[in-house]
C-alpha positions in Angstrom: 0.0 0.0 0.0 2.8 2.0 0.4 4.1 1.5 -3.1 0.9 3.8 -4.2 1.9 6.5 -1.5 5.2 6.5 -3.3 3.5 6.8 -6.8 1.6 9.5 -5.9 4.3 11.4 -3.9 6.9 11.1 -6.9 3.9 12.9 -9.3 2.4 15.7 -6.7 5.7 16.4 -4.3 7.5 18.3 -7.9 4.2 19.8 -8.5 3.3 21.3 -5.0 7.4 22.1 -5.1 7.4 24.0 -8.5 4.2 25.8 -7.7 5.1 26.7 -4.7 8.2 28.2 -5.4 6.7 30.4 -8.3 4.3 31.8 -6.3 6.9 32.9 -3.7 8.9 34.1 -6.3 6.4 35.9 -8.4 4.2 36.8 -5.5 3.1 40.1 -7.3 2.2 38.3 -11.0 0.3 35.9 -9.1 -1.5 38.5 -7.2 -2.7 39.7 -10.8 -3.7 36.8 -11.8 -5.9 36.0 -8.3 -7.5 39.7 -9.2 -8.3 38.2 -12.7 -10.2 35.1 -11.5 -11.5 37.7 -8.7 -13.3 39.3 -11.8 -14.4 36.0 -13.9 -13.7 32.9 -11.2 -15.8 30.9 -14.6 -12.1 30.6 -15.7 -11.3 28.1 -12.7 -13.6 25.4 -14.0 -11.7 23.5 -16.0 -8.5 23.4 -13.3 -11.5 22.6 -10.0 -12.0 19.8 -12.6 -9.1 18.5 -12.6 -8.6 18.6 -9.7 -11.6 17.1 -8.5 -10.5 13.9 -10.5 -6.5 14.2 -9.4 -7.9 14.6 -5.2 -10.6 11.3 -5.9 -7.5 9.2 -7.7 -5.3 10.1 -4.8 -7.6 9.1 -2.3 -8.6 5.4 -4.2 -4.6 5.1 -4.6 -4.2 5.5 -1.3 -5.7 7.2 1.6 -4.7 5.7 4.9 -4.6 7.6 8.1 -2.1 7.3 9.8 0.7 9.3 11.5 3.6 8.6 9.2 5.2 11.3 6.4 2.6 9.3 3.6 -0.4 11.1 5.5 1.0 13.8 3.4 -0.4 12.1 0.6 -4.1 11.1 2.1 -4.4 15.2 3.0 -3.1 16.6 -0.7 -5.9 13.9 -2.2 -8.8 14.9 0.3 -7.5 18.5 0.3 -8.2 18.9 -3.7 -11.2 17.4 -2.9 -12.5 19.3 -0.3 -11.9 22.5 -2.5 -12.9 21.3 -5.5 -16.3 19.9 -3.9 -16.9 23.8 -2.6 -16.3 25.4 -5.6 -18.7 23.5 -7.6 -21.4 23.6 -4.6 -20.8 27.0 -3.2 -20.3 28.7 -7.1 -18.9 32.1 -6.0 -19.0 32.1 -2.8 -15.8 30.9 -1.4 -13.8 31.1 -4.4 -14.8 35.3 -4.1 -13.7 35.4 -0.8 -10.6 33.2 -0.8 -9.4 35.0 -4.3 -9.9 38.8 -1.9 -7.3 37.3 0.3 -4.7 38.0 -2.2 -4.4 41.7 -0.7 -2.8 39.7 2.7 0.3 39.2 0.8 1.8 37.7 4.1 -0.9 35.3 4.2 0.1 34.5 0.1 3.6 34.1 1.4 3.1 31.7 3.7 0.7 29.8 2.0 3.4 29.4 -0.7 5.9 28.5 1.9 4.0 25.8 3.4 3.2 24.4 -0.5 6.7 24.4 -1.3 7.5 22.8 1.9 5.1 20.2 1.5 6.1 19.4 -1.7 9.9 19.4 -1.0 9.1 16.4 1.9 6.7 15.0 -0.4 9.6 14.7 -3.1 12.6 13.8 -0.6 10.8 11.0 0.7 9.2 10.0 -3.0 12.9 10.1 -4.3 14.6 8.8 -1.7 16.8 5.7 -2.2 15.4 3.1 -0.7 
């Protein structure tokens, strides 16, 4: 069961790593972007899409919880989930008021900080020799 963890890990830990580090280092273009979708959030349907379907093959790959470094893994796959799930349910919403948060730029930072992190451990232990 662990082999999936691994599986998924070695896809989403370079993901969540390369995002993460462009948003912390191009805070501001991101910011402009977030205003754009703050104007027509219609734009994010195709990516909540996606990542409805990425969050429900995480979870039937693998979604056990417990407290090891692979819960990583279950809470990235529920996570997408989760935030896929509002969006589609609460159209608006949410996605209005999460998108206004862009002004917090400390709040941005550390978001993008915590992404990159998570996706740095994600990749260690996904690349890690065994």
């Amino acid at each position: 069961m662990e082999t999936n963890a691994i599986k998924v890990a070695e896809v989403v830990g370079p993901v969540f790593l390369v995002l993460g580090l462009s948003f912390l280092l191009y805070l501001k273009t991101w910011q402009k972007i977030m205003g754009s979708w703050l104007k027509n959030h219609y734009e994010l349907i195709p990516l909540f899409i996606v990542q409805l379907v990425a969050g429900i093959i995480i979870v039937r790959m693998y979604s056990v919880w417990e407290w090891n470094i692979w819960l990583l893994v279950t809470l990235s796959g529920w996570t997408m989930i989760i935030k896929s799930v509002t969006y589609f349910l609460i159209p608006g919403g949410v996605t209005k008021w999460a998108l206004s948060l862009k002004k917090l730029t400390s709040l941005l930072a550390l978001s993008s900080l915590l992404l990159t992190l998570w996706g740095g451990v994600l990749s260690y232990y996904a690349y890690l020799p065994q």
